[in-house]
VOGUTOR-998177 format. One record per residue (C-alpha): residue number from 1; x, y, z. Coordinates in steps of 0.05 Angstrom, whole numbers. Example, Ala and Ser with C-alpha at 12.3 -4.5 7.8 and 13.67 -1.06 7.14 Angstrom:
(1 (246 -90 156));
(2 (273 -21 143));
This chain:
(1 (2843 2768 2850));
(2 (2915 2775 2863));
(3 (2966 2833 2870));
(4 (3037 2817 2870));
(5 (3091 2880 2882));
(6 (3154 2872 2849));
(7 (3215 2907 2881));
(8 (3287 2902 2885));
(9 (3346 2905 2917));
(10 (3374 2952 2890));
(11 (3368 2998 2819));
(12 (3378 2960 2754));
(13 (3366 2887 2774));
(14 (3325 2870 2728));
(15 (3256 2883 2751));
(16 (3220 2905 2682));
(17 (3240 2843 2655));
(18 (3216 2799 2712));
(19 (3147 2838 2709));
(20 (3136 2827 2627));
(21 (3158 2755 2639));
(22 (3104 2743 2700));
(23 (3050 2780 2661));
(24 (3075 2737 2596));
(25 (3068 2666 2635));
(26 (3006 2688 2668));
(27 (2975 2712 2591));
(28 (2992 2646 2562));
(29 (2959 2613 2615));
(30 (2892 2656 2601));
(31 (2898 2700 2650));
(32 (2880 2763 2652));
(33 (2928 2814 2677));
(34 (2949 2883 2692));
(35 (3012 2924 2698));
(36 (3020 2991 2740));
(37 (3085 3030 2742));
(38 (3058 3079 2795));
(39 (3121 3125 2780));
(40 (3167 3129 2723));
(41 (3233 3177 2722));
(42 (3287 3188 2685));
(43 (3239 3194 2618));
(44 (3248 3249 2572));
(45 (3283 3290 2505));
(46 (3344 3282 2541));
(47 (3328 3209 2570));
(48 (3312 3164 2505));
(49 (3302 3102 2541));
(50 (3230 3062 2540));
(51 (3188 3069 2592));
(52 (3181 3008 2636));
(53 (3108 3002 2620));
(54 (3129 3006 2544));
(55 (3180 2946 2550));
(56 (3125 2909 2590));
(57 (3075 2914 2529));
(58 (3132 2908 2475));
(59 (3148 2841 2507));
(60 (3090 2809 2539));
(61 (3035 2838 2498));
(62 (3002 2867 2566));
(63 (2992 2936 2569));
(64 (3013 2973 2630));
(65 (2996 3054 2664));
(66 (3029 3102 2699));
(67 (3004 3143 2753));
(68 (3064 3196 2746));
(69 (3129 3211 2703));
(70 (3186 3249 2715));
(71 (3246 3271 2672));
(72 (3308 3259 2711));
(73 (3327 3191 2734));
(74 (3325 3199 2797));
(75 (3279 3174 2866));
(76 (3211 3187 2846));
(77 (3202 3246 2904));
(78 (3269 3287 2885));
(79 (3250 3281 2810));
(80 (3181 3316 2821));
(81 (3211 3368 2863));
(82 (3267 3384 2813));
(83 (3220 3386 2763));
(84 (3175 3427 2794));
(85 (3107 3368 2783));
(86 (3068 3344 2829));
(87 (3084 3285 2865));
(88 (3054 3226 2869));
(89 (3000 3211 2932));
(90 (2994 3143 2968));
(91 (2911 3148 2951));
(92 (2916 3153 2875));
(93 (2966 3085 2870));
(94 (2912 3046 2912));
(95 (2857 3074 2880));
(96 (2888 3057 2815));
(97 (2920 2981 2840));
(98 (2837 2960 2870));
(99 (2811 2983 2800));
(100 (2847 2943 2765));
(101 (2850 2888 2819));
(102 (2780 2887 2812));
(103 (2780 2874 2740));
(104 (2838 2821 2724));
(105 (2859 2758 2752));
(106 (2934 2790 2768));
(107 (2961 2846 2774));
(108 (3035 2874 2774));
(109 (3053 2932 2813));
(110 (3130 2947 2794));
(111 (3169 2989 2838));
(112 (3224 3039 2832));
(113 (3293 3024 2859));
(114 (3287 2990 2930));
(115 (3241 2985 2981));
(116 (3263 3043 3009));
(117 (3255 3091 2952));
(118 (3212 3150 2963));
(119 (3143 3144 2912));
(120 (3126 3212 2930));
(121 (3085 3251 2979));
(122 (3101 3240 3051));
(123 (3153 3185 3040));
(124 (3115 3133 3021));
(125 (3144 3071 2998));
(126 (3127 3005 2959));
(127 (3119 2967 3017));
(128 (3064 3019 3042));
(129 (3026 3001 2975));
(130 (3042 2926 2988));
(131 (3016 2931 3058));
(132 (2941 2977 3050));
(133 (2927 2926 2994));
(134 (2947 2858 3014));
(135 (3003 2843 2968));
(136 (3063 2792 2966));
(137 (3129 2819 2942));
(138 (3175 2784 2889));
(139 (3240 2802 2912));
(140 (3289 2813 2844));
(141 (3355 2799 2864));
(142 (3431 2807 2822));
(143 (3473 2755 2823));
(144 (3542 2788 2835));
(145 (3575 2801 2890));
(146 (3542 2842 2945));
(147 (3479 2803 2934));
(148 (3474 2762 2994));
(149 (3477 2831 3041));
(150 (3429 2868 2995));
(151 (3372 2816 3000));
(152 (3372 2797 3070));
(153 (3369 2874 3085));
(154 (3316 2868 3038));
(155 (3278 2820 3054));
(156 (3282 2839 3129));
(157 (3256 2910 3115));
(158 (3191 2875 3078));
(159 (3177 2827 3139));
(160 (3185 2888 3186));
(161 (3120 2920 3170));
(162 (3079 2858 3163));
(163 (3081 2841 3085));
(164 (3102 2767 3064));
(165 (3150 2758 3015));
(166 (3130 2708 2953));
(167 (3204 2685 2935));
(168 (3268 2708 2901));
(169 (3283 2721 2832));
(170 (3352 2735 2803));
(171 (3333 2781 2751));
(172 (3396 2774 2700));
(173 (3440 2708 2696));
(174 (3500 2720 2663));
(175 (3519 2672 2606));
(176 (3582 2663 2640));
(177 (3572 2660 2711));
(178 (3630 2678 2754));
(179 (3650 2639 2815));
(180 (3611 2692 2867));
(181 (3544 2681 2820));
(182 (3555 2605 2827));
(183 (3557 2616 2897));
(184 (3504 2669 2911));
(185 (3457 2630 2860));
(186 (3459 2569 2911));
(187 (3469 2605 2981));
(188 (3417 2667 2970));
(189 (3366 2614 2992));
(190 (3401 2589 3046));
(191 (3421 2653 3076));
(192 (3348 2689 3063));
(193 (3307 2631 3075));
(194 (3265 2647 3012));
(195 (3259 2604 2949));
(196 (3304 2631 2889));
(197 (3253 2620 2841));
(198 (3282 2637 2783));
(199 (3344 2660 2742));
(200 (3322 2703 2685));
(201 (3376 2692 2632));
(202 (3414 2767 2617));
(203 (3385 2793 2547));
(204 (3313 2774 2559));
(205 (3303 2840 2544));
(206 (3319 2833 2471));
(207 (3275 2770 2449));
(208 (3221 2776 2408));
(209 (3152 2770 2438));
(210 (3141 2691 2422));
(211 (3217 2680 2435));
(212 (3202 2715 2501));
(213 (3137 2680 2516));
(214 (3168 2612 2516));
(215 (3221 2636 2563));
(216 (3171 2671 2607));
(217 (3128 2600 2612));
(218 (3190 2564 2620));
(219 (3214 2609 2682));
(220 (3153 2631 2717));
(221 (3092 2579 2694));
(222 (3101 2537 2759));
(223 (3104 2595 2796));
(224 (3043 2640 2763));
(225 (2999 2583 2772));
(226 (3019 2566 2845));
(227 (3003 2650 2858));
(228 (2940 2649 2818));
(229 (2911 2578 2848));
């Protein structure tokens, strides 16, 4: 059994996408697998956007949980307490991530933000989750300026307590790449010393499932079956 965190560098990189496109390849290969979005904010009458869980399923056919959800879009820990909820506590996400690793051949635990983004009580991060379970984390990357800086920090604060890093993903190519994506796109593997796996094309988002299942094969197949053995 495998677990494989997905973070970022930063906010609105792309991750979702990147998770419904490795639980997509890793379906069509007959795997079975498992999504969990231990905290979801910014969801709510006044927040109409899908849950990350929901795009997950809407695109990859794999239905995710969440451990907690908050209105406000905000770091999971300030949401709660401006809300007034509970937050979320280190022992329920790894209870929940060894269920389910116990039960499917993969399984996807997406992140909020950064690594350094607060889950919930006491501080804890992703990388805490990565580290009491045994996971790799998938780094997802932008491809704009600023992107070189962002990942080695990155990538340097996952190596720092111990967890190993499974690659690089740019998590939305533009369909007109400007001269600093060119560049990052060949020198983020240079200066990080991590494969760039992938580049997930910009408007993934938007196929249709079978649309989005090719892609996903196309872009992560090598990769899900190198993970998965």
């Amino acid at each position: 059994m495998t677990v494989l965190m997905v973070t970022g560098t930063s906010t609105g990189v792309g991750k979702t996408v990147v998770t419904a496109a490795l639980a997509s390849a890793a379906r069509a290969r007959g795997r079975t697998v498992a999504v969990c979005k231990p905290a979801q904010t910014g969801i709510g009458e006044n927040y109409p956007d899908e849950a990350d869980v929901d795009v997950v399923q809407r695109l990859s056919g794999v239905r995710g949980i969440e451990l907690a959800r908050y209105p406000e879009p905000l770091a999971p820990d300030v949401a709660a307490r401006r809300a007034g909820l509970a937050m979320l506590e280190l022992d329920a996400v790894l209870d929940a991530v060894r269920a389910l690793d116990g039960t499917h051949d993969l399984v996807l635990v997406e992140g909020a933000g950064g690594v350094a983004v607060r889950l919930g009580a006491d501080g804890f991060t992703v990388l805490d989750v990565a580290a009491a379970v045994g996971a790799q984390v998938l780094i997802v990357a932008g491809a704009e300026l600023g992107t070189l800086n962002h990942s080695t920090l990155t990538i340097a604060a996952v190596r720092s307590v111990g967890v190993e890093c499974a690659g690089l993903v740019i998590g939305s190519w533009p369909a007109e790449p400007s001269v600093a994506a060119g560049v990052n796109r060949d020198e983020l593997p240079l200066v990080t010393g991590l494969e760039l796996i992938a580049c997930v094309p910009e408007g993934a988002g938007l196929l249709d499932s079978s649309e989005f299942e090719t892609l996903a094969g196309g872009v992560f197949g090598e990769f899900t079956d190198s993970l998965l053995g």
